[in-house]
C-alpha positions in Angstrom: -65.6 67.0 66.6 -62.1 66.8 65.1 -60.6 69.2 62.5 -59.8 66.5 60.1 -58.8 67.5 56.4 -61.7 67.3 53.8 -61.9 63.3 52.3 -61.0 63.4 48.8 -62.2 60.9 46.5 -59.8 58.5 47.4 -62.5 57.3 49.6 -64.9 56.5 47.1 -63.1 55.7 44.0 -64.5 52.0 43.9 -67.8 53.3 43.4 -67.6 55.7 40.3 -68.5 53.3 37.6 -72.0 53.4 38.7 -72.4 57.0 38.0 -70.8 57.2 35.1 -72.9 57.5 31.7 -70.4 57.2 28.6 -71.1 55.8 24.6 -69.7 52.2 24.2 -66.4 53.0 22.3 -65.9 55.5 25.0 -67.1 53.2 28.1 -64.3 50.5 27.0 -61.4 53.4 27.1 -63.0 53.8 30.4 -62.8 51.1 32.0 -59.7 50.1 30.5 -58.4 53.1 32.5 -59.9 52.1 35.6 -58.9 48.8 35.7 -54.8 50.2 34.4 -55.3 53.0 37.7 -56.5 50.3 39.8 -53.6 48.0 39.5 -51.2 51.3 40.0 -50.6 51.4 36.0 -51.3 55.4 35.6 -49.4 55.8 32.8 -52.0 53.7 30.7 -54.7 54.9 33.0 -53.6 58.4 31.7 -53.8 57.3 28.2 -56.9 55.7 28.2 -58.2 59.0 30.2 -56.5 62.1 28.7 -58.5 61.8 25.2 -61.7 61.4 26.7 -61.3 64.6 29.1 -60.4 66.2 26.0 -63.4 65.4 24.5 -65.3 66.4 27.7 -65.9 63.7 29.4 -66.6 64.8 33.3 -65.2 61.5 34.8 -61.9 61.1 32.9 -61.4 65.2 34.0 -62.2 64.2 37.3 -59.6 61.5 37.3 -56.9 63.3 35.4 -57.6 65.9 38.4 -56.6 63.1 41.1 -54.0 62.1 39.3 -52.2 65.6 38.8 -53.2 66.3 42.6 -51.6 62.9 44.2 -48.7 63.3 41.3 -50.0 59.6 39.9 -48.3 58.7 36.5 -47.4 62.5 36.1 -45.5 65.4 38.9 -47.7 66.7 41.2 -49.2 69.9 40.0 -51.7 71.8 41.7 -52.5 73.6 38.9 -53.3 71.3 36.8 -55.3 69.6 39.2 -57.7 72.7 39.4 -57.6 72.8 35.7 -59.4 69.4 35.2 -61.5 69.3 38.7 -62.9 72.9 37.4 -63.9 71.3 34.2 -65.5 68.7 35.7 -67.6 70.4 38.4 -68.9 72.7 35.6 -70.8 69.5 34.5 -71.6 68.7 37.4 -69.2 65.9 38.7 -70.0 65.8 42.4 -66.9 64.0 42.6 -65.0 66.5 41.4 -67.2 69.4 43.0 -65.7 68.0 46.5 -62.4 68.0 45.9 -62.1 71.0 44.3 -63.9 73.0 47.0 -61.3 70.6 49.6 -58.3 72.7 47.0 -59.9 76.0 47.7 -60.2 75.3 51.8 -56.7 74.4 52.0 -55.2 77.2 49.5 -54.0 74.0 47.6 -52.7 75.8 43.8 -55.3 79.0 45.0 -56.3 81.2 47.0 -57.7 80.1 50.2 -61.7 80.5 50.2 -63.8 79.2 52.4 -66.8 80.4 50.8 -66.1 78.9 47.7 -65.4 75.8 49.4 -68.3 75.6 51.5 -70.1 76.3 47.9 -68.7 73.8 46.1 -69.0 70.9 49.0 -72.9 72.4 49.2 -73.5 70.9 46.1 -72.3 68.1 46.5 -74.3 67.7 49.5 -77.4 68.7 48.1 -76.6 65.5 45.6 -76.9 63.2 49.0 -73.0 62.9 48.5 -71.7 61.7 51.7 -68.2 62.9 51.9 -69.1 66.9 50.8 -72.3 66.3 53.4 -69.1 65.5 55.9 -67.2 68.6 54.5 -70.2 70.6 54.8 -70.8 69.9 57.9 -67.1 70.5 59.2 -67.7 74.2 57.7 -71.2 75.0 59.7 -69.4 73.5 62.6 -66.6 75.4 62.8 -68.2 78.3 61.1 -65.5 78.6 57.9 -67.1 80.2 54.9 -70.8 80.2 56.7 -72.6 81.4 59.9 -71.3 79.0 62.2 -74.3 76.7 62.9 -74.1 73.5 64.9 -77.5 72.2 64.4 -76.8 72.4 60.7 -73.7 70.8 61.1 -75.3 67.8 63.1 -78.1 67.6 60.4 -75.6 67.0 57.5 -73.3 64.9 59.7 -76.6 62.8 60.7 -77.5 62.5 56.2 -74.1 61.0 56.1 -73.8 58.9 59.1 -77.2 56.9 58.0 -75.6 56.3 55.1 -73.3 54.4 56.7 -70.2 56.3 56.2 -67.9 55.5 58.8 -66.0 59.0 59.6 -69.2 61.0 59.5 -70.4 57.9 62.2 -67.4 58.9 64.3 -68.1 62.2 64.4 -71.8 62.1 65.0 -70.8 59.9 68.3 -68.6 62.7 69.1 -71.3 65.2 69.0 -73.5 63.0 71.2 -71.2 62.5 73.9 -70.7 66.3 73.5 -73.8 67.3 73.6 -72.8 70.0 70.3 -76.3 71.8 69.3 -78.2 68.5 70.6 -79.2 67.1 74.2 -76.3 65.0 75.4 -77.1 61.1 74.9 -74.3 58.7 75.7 -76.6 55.8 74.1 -76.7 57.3 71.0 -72.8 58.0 71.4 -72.0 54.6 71.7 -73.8 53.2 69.1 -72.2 55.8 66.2 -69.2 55.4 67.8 -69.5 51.2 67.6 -70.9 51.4 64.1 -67.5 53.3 62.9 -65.2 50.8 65.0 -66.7 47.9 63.4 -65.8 49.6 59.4 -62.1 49.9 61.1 -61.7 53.3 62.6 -59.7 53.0 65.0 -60.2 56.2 66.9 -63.7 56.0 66.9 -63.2 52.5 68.5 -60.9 54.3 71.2 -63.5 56.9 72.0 -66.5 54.4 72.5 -64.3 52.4 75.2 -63.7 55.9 76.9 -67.4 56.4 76.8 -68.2 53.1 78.4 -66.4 53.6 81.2 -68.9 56.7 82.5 -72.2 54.3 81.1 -74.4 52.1 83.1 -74.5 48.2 82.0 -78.0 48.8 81.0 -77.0 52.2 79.1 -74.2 49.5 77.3 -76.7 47.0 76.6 -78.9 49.4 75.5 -76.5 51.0 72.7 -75.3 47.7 71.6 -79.0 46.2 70.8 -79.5 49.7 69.2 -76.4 49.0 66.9 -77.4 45.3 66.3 -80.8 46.7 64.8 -79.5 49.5 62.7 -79.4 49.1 59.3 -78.4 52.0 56.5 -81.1 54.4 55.6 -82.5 53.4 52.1 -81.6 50.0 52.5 
């Protein structure tokens, strides 16, 4: 399982507008935000945003937080970064929540603490949010700010992987052909591994062909009809 760096929302900024609740005036700022950020504009996205996070809006925090973290439309500042993502978690933004607790494992603006990341990503997970499941699981695994525990660690990795996120897929096929906490099963290896080389990661893609060198054709054949029937959990 690799020690990569928490995901930050970047990953999953195309899906906010379905969890976002805001009045009408306030949902047209919004969006006209979204659409300024998405076309690199930050500078309007910032002035569409910065009243509404004023006015408490958890989303616009959350974005003025990615913003002042990346250094989009304004410098980079840490700080400030913690300042809205804070806000933001405290009503609950699982968005927000991840990132921030991502801040706190990396000593990004703050103290390093990996208990307060692990409980901020925790809550996110318990939300069925894939990226802090990922996080989470990273933390049980290597045993950072919780009693290391690998079987928890496959269990969240597993919630996120049948939700077809990609990296959480790569690393589940990692902990197959590892054998980490669970009976090794190169089957099962090869068809998490395939199932994040086919949404374009390209390591994951690497690892599968180094597994299928040490498989059986049937074992192959197997994993592949395994991969062609899988579909997301839920859907």
């Amino acid at each position: 399982m690799s020690d990569n760096r928490p995901m930050s929302l970047q990953f999953t900024i195309a899906f906010v507008l379905s969890f976002v609740c805001l009045a009408t005036p306030a949902w047209s700022d919004y969006k006209a935000g979204k659409a300024a950020y998405d076309r690199g504009d930050y500078a309007t996205a910032l002035r569409e945003w910065r009243p509404l996070a004023e006015q408490g809006n958890d989303s616009a925090q959350y974005f003025l937080g990615v913003c002042y973290a990346n250094g989009y439309g304004v410098p980079k500042n840490p700080e400030m970064a913690l300042h809205w993502y804070r806000l933001s978690s405290d009503q609950g933004n699982w968005f927000a929540q991840n990132d921030l607790g991502a801040m706190y494992q990396h000593g990004d603006g703050v103290l390093q603490d990996y208990e307060e990341a692990a409980r901020l990503y925790r809550l996110g997970a318990k939300k069925g949010y894939v990226v802090a499941q990922s996080n989470l699981a990273a933390m049980y695994y290597y045993g950072r700010g919780v009693r290391q525990d690998v079987r928890e660690a496959f269990r969240l990795t597993t919630l996120a992987a049948e939700q077809n996120f990609g990296l959480a897929q790569r690393m589940l096929g990692i902990m197959y052909t590892e054998g980490t906490g669970i009976p090794q099963d190169s089957v099962q290896a090869h068809k998490w591994l395939n199932l994040s080389a086919a949404q374009g990661d390209k390591d994951a893609g690497i690892l599968r062909e180094w597994l299928a060198e040490k498989m059986t054709p049937d074992q192959i054949a197997e994993a592949q009809k395994l991969t062609r029937e899988w579909k997301p959990k839920g859907k």
